[in-house]
C-alpha positions in Angstrom: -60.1 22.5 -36.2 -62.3 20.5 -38.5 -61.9 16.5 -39.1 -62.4 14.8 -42.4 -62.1 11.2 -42.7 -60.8 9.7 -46.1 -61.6 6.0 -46.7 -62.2 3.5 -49.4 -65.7 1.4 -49.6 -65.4 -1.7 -51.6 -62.8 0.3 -53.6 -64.1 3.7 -54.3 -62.4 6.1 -52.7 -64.7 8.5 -50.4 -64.4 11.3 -47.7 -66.5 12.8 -44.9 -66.6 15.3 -42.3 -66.4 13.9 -38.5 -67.6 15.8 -35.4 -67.2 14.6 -32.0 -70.4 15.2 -31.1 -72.0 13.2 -33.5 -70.2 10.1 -33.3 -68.2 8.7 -30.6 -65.5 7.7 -33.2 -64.5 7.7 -36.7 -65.8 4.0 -37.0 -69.4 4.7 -36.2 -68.8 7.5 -38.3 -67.9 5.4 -41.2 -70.7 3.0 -40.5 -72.9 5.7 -40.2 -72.1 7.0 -43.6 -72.5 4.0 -45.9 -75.4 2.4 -43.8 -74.0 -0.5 -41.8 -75.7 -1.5 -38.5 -73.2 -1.8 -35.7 -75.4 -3.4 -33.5 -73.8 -6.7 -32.9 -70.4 -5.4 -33.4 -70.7 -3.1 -30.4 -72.1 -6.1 -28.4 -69.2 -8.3 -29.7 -66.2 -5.4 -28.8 -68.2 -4.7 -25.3 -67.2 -8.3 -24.9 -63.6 -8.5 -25.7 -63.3 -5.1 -23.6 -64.5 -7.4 -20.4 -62.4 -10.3 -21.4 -59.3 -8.7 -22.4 -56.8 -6.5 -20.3 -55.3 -5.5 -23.6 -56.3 -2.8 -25.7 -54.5 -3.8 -28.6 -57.2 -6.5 -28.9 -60.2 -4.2 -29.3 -58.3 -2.4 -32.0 -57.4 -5.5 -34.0 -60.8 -6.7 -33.7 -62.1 -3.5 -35.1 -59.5 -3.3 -38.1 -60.4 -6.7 -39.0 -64.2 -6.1 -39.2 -63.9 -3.4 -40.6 -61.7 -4.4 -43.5 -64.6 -7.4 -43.6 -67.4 -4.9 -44.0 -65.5 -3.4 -46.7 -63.5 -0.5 -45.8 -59.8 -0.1 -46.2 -57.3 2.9 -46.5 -58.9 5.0 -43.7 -57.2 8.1 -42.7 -58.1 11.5 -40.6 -57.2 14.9 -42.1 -57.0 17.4 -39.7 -58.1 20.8 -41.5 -56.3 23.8 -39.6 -58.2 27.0 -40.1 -56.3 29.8 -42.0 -55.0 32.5 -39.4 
C-alpha cells in the first residue's frame, strides 16, 4: 500500500509520496520536501516528551509549528493497489 501526503505550503496546494523507511513520520517528510531544518524543533519536542506525561502535548506542539512554518491542510491518502 503506497502513502501520499497532500498538504498546502504558504497556500499552494502540493502532494508527495511517503515511505516509512525514509522518514520517521509524515512531518519530517514534509519538512524534508520544502527544505526546512528540523533541527531545533526536534530538540524542542524531545523536551516536551521528558516534561510532559501527555501525548496530546507533543501533538499540539507539532500542529502549531507546523502551521507556523507554513503548512496547513495536511492529509494521508492511502493508495490500495488494484487486485
Amino acid at each position: 500500500m503506497a502513502l501520499k501526503i497532500q498538504y498546502h505550503f504558504k497556500g499552494i496546494h502540493r502532494e508527495i509520496g511517503f515511505a516509512n523507511d525514509k522518514y520517521h513520520d509524515i512531518y519530517e517528510a514534509l519538512a524534508a520536501a520544502e527544505g526546512i531544518d528540523l533541527t531545533q524543533f526536534l530538540a524542542m519536542e524531545r523536551q516536551i516528551a521528558a516534561l510532559s506525561r501527555d501525548k496530546k502535548a507533543i501533538k499540539d506542539y507539532r500542529e502549531n509549528e507546523f502551521a507556523r512554518f507554513g503548512f496547513s491542510d495536511i492529509t494521508v491518502i492511502r493508495e490500495e493497489k488494484p487486485q
